[in-house]
Structure formats: C-alpha cells, structure tokens
C-alpha positions in Angstrom: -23.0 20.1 7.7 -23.1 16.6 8.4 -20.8 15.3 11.0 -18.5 12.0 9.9 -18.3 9.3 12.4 -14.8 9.0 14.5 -14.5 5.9 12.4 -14.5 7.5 8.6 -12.4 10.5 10.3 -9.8 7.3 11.6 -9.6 6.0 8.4 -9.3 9.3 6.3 -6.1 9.9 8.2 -4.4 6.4 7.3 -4.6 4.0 3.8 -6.1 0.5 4.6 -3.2 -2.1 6.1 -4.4 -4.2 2.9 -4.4 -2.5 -0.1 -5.1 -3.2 -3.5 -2.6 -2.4 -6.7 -4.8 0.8 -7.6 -5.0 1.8 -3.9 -1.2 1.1 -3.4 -0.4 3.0 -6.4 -2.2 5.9 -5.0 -0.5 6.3 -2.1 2.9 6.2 -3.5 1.9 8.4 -6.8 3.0 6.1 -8.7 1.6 4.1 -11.7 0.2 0.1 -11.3 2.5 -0.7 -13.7 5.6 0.8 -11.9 4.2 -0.8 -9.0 5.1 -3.9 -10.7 8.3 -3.1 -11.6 9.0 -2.1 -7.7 8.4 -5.6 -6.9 9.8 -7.3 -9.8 13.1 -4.9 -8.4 13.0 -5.7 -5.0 11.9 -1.9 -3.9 8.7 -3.9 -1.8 7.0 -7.2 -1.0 5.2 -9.1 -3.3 1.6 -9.0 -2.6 -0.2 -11.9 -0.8 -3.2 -13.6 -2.2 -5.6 -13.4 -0.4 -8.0 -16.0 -2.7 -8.3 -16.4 -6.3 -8.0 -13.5 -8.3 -7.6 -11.1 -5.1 -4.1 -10.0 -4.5 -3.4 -7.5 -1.3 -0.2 -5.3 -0.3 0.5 -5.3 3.2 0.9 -1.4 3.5 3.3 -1.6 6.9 5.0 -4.2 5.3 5.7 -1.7 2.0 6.2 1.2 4.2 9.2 -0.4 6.3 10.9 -1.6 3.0 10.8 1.2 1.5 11.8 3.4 4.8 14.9 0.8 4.7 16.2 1.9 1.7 15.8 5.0 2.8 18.0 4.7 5.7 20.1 2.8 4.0 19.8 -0.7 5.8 
C-alpha cells in the first residue's frame, strides 16, 4: 500500500477555498443548476471571476452564508 503525502491526506479532509460550480455543487449535493438558483435567491455569494470564462465560489464565503441562515441571523 502506497502511503499518500500529508498534503493529499490535508486536502482529502477539506473542499478547495475556490471551487468551481461542479465542485460546489458536490459538496452541497445539490444540482449546478440549483446552484444557480441559490444565488439568483440570495441563499450564497455570487461567484467571482477569476478571468474570462473562469468563475470561482469562495467556499468559506458559501459556508458562512449559508450557516447564517441557519442560525437565523
């Protein structure tokens, strides 16, 4: 068996802090296109651009908003 590094173990525990709409959609098993509608809604940020053509979701940035609602503030 092959030991991972402390690295890939470190990053197996935790998404990226930039995600992409597939990637974000993963973590909160939800659909890309619900997604959408969660920002259209106001349930999290819109994503940033980060150039042309390459949108990224600031995971703390979902994870707080969507912790707020939860707590009700």
């Amino acid at each position: 068996m092959v030991a991972k590094s402390k690295r890939a173990q470190i990053r197996l525990n935790r998404p990226p802090s930039m995600m992409s709409i597939a990637t974000l959609a993963n973590e909160l098993d939800v659909s890309e296109s619900t997604v959408r509608d969660m920002v259209k809604r106001g349930l999290i940020p819109p994503a940033i651009v980060i150039s042309p053509g390459v949108v990224r979701w600031n995971w703390e940035a979902v994870q707080a908003s969507l912790g707020a609602r939860q707590t009700g503030r």
